[in-house]
C-alpha positions in Angstrom: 5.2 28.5 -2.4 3.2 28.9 -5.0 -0.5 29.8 -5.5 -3.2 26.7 -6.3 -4.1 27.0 -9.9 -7.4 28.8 -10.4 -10.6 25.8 -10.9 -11.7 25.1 -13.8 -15.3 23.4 -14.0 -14.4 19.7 -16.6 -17.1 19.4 -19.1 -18.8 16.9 -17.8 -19.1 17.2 -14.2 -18.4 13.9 -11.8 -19.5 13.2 -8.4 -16.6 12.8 -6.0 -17.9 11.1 -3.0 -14.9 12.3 -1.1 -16.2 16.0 -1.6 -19.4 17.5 0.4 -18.1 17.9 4.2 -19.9 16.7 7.3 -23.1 15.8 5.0 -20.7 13.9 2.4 -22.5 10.9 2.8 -26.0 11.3 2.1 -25.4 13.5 -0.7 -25.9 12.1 -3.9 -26.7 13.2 -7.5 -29.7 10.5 -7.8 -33.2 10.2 -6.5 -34.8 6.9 -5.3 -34.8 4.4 -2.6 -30.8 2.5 -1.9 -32.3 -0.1 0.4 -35.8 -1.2 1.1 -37.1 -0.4 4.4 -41.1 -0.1 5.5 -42.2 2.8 8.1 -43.4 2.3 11.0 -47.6 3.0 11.5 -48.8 4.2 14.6 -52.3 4.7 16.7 -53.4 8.1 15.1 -54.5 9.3 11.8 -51.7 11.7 11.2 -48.4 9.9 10.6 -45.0 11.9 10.7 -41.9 10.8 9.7 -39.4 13.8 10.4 -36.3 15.2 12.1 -35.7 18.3 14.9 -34.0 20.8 12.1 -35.9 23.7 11.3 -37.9 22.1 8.1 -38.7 19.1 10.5 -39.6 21.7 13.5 -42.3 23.5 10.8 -44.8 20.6 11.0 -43.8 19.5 14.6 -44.8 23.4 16.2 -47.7 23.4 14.0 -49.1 20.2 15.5 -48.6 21.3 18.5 -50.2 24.4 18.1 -53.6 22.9 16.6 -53.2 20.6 19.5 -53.5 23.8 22.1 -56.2 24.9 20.2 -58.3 21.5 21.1 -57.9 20.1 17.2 -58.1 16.8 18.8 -58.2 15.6 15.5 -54.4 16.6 15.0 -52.9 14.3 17.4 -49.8 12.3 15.6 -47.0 9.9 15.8 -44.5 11.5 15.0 -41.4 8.9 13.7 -37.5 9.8 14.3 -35.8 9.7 10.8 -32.0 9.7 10.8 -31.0 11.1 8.0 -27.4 10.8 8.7 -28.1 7.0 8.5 -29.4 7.7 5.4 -32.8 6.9 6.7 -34.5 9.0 3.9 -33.3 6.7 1.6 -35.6 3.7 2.6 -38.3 2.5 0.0 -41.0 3.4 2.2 -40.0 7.0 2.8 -39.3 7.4 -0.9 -42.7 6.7 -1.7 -44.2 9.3 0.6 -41.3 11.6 -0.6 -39.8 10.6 -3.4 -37.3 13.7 -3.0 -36.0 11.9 0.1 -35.9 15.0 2.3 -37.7 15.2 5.9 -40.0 15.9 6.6 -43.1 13.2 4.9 -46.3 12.8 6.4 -49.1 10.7 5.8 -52.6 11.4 6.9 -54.9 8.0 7.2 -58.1 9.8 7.7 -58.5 10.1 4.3 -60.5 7.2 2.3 -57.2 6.6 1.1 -53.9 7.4 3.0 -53.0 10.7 1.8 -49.0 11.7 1.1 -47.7 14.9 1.6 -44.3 16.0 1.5 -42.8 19.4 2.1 -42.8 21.4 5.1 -44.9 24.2 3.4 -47.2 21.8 1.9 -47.7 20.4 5.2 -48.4 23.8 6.6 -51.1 24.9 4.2 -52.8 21.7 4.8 -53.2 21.4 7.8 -53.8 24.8 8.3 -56.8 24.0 5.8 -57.7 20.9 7.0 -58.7 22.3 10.7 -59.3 26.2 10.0 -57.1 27.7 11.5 -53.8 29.8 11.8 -54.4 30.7 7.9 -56.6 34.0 7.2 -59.6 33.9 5.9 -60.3 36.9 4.2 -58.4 36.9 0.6 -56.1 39.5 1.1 -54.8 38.1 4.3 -54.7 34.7 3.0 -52.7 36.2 -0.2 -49.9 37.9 2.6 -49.8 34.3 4.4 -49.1 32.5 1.8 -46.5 35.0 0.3 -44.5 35.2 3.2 -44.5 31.0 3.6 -43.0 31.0 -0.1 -41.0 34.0 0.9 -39.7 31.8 3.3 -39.4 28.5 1.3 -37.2 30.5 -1.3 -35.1 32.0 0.9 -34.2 29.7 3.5 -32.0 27.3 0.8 -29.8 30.8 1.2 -29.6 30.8 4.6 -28.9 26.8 5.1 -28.0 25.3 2.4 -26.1 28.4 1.4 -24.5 30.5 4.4 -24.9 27.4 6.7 -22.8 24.9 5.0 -20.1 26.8 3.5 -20.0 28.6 7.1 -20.7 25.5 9.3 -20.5 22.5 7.3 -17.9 23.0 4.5 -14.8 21.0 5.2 -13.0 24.0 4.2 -13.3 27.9 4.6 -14.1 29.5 1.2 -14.1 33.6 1.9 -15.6 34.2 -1.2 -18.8 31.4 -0.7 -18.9 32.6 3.3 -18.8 36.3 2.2 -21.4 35.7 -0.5 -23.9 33.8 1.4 -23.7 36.0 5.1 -24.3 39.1 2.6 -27.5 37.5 1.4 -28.7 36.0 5.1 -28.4 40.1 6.4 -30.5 40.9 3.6 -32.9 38.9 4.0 -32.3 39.7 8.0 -33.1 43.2 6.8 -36.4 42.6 4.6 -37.7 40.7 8.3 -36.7 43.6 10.7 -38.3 46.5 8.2 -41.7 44.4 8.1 -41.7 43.7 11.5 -40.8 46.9 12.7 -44.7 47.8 11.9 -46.3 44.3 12.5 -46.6 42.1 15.5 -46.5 39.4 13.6 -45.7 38.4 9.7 -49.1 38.7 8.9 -50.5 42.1 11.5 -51.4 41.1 14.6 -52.3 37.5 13.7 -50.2 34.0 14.4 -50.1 32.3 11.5 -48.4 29.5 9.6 -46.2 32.7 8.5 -44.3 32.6 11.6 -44.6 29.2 12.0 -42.5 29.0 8.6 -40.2 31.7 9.2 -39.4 31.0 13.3 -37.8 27.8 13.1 -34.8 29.3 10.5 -34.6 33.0 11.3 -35.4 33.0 14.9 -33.0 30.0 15.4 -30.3 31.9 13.5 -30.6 35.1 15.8 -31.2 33.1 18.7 -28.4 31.7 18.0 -29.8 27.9 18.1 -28.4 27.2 14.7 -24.8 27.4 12.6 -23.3 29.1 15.9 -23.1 32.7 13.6 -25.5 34.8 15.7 -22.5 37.1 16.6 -20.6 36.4 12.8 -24.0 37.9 11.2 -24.5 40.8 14.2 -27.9 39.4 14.8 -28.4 41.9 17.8 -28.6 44.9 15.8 -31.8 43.1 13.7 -34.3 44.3 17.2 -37.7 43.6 15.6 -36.5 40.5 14.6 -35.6 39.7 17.9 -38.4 41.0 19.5 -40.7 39.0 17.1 -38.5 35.8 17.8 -38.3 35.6 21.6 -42.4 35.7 21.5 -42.5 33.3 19.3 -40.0 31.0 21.2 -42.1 32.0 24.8 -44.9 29.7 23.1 -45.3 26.5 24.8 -46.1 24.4 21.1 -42.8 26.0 19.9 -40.9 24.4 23.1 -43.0 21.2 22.4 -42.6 21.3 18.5 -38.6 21.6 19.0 -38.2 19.1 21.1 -40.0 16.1 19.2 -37.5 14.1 17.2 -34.6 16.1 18.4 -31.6 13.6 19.0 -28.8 16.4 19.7 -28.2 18.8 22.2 -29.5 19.3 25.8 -31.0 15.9 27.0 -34.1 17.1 28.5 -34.4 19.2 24.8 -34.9 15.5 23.4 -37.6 13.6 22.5 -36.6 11.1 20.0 -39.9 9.9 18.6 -43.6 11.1 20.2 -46.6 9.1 20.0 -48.9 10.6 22.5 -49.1 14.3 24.6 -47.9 12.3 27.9 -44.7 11.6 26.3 -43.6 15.5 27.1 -44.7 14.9 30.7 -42.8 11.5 30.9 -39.9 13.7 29.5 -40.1 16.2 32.8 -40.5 13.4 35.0 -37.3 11.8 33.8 -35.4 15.1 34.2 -37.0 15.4 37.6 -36.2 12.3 38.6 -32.8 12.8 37.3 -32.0 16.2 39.4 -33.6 14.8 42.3 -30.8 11.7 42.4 -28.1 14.2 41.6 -28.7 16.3 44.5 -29.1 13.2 47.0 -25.8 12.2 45.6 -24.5 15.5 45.7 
């Protein structure tokens, strides 16, 4: 047996549509829409055309959360996108995201319907748009904002990075796994050391910080996403942990995971969610459910 030949990059790379993995498919090396397909409008101003993983869950929680606040004026549709059906790829979704990634939004409150796409965009918005979970006061709007970009930088590490090659990849590469975990513990690291002296990312205030940062991090050592929690020795990160399971113990955050969720744990789901009763039609179901199991039982 001999030893594969070491790769050497052509000089002209080629997209093999064979290559890429589980997410082979909708990977592609151009931008715009492949087929034309309109979205769907519904009842309330805000429009949101998004997916359960953690970008999609950003904008979903922080809904939510103006929504337990009483921001009345933050009640949304929020619209399933498939994106392993390539649903992202639709003409309308391209022209509220012409980068095709989820999640897009569309606020119709505005004279004219207003586009934004980009879960930290989104954030900062909203956050501006009813006051609140963003400091006021410069320096504590400066720290926000730095530890959503903070977030938004590192993250492609964590997922598109350590998540794929350790997840995803159709193959084990040591070197890319190796790599990737070194730079997840790191960042791991820079969270646990700040939060050893803060409650929160930003002191002792909630803000769109942790709303940023909750949905990758605290998924990764909750062990919610890429199955690693043990692989990366998330245990030994305790602020990290402690931070994470209060920010999980917040009703909006089990709300904001569930809406457009099509995986996992049925009564996790919630496909597409137009109106607050559609969580409490979710808990009837599942009550409903147990209750005919244990007749039967």
């Amino acid at each position: 047996m001999t030893d594969k030949p070491e790769y050497a990059p052509p000089k002209v790379w080629k997209w093999k549509t064979e290559n890429g993995g589980k997410f082979a498919n909708i990977n592609r090396p151009t931008a715009g829409a492949t087929h034309d397909k309109e979205l769907p409008v519904g009842e309330h101003p805000i429009q949101l055309y998004s997916l359960a993983t953690p970008n999609g869950v950003k904008v979903t929680v922080m809904l939510e959360e103006l929504l337990a606040i009483g921001k009345v004026g933050a009640e949304y549709d929020a619209h399933l996108i498939n994106i392993t059906e390539g649903d992202q790829f639709g003409s309308g979704f391209v022209d509220v995201n012409p980068n095709s990634k989820i999640p897009a939004m569309v606020d119709h409150s505005a004279d004219k319907p207003l586009r934004i796409f980009e879960s930290a965009s989104m954030l900062v918005y909203l956050a501006e748009k009813f006051d609140a979970f963003i400091p006021t006061d410069i320096a504590g709007r400066t720290e926000c904002l730095s530890w959503v970009f903070w977030q938004m930088g590192s993250a492609p590490y964590l997922g598109g990075g350590f998540g794929h090659f350790y997840a995803y990849a159709p193959m084990k590469i040591e070197y890319c796994i190796d790599r990737f975990a070194m730079e997840v513990k790191r960042q791991l690291d820079v969270l646990d050391r700040h939060l050893a002296d803060n409650e929160y990312m930003c002191g002792d205030e909630y803000t769109i910080a942790d709303i940023a940062i909750w949905p990758w991090y605290g998924a990764v050592v909750a062990n919610l996403v890429y199955d690693a929690a043990e692989f990366l020795d998330a245990a030994s990160y305790e602020h990290v942990n402690r931070w994470a399971d209060q920010i999980r113990s917040r009703k909006a955050i089990q709300r904001g995971r569930m809406v457009n969720r099509v995986w996992g744990e049925p009564e996790e789901q919630l496909p597409e969610r137009h109106d607050a009763s559609d969580f409490e039609l979710k808990t009837m179901d599942k009550m409903t459910t147990e209750n005919a199991a244990a007749k039967t039982g």
